[in-house]
N, C-alpha and C positions, 0 to 999 in steps of 0.2 A: 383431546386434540390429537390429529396426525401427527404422524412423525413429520413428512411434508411442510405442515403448521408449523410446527415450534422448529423446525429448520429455517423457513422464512423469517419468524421471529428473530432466533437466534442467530442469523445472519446478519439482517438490518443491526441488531443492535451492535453488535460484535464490528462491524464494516463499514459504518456511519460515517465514521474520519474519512476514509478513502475517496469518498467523493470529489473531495476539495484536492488532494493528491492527485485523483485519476485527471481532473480537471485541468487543475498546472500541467502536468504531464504531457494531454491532450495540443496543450496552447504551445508550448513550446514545437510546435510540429504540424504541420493541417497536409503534408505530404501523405500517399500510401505507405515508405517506407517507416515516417512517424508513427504514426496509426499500429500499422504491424508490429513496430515496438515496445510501443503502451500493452497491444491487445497479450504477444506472447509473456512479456514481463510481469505481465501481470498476473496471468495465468500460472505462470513458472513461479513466479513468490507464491501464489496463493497454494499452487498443489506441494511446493515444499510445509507450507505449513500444516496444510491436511495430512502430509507423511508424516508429521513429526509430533502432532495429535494422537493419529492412528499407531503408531508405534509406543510412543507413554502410556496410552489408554490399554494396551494389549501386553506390556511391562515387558516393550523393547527400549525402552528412553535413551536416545541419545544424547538428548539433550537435558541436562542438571537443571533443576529449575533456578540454582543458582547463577545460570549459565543467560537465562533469559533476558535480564535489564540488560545486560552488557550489548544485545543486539540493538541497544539505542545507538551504539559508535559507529553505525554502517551510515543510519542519515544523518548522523551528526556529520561524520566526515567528508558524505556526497553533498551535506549544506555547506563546509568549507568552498570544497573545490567549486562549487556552484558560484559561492559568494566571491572567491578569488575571481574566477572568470569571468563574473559582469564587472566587478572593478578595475580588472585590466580594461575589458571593452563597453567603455561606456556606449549606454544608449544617446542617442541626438534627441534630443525633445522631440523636433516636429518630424521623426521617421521613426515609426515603430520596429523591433529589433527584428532583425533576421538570426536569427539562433542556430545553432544545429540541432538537432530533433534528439527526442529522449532516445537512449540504447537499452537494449534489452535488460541486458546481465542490471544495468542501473534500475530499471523499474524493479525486476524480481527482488531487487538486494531491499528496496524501499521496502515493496510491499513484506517481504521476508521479516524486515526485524518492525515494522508497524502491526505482524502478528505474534508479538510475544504474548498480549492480552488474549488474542483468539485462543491461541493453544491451551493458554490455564484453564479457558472457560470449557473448549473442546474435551479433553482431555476426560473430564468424570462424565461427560455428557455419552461419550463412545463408549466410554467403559461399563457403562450402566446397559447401553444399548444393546450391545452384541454386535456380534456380525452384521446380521442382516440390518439391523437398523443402522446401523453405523454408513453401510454400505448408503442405505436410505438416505442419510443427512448430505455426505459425499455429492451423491447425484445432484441434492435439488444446490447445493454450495455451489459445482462449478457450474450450474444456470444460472444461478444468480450471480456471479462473478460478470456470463454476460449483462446481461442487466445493466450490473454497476459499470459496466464499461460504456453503454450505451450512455447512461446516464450523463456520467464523466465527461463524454463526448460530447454529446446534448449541453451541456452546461457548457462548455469551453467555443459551443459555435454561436452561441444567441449572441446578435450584435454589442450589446452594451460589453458582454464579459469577455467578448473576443477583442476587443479593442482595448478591455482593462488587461487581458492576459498579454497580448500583446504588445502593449508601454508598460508594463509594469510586472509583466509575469518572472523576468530577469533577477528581481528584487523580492517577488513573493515566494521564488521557489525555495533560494537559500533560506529563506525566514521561515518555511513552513517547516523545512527541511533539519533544519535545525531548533524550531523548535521539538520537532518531534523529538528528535532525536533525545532533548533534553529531559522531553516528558518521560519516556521510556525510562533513562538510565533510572530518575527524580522517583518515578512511581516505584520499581523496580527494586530501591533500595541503593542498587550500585554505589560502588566506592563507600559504601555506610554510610550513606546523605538518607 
């Protein structure tokens, strides 16, 4: 199989969560200003985490692998502040919320500690590769990031989920948000759990 191939593979499988993320994200926002903050944030987590693949695979590590679960306290804590702030403003039942739209630095911080798993999996995958192939996997990653933004987007505009995201996206954020967060530290080992 191509490098191309098993980069596709290896992405879908590795990115699969993100959809549901990108999707929240999406709904929280249907302005340009939104939009551009999902697409760079997303971007910007995602090429932090190809930097910090590409660096352990070439034994620049800056990052400990003990150091990984602990990247679950970023959505844990962006699911607090989420959860504080639709309990201060609650939603009205029959007016769906008006929110302020996702921020950058917030998307990249999600998508950033939701690839601690990518990185483990990246990591022998470049280092086996070399350069060029490495460079190879890179390439087809940030097309397929577009993709999954499209995707993300796609999902968050179909009537049914635009309407679910919208009454309800307030309550599903902190809850995805935190649970990831959970899963991360939970998988991770963190704290000796």
């Amino acid at each position: 199989m191509s490098i191309a191939g098993q980069a596709v593979g290896l992405f879908a499988v590795t990115n699969v969560d993100d959809l549901l993320v990108l999707a929240l994200f999406f709904g929280r926002g249907s302005d340009r200003r939104a939009t551009w903050a999902v697409v760079a944030g997303q971007y910007l987590g995602f090429a932090l985490i190809l930097a910090a693949a590409v660096a352990a695979a070439f034994g620049a590590s800056f990052l400990p692998s003990g150091v990984l679960p602990y990247l679950g306290l970023l959505p844990l804590a962006l699911g607090v502040r989420a959860a504080v702030q639709a309990w201060r403003h609650p939603v009205d039942d029959e007016q769906p919320a008006e929110r302020g739209g996702p921020r950058v630095l917030e998307v990249a911080a999600v998508t950033f500690a939701n690839g601690g798993d990518n990185i483990g999996v990246y990591v022998p995958v470049f280092a086996t590769a070399g350069p060029a192939g490495t460079t190879g996997y890179v390439a087809v990653f940030l097309v397929l990031v577009a993709v999954w933004l499209a995707a993300g987007r796609h999902l968050a505009t179909r009537p049914a989920i635009a309407r679910t995201l919208s009454r309800w996206g307030h309550v599903l954020l902190p809850l995805v948000l935190l649970g990831l967060g959970l899963a991360i530290l939970l998988e991770g080992g963190a704290f000796g759990w």
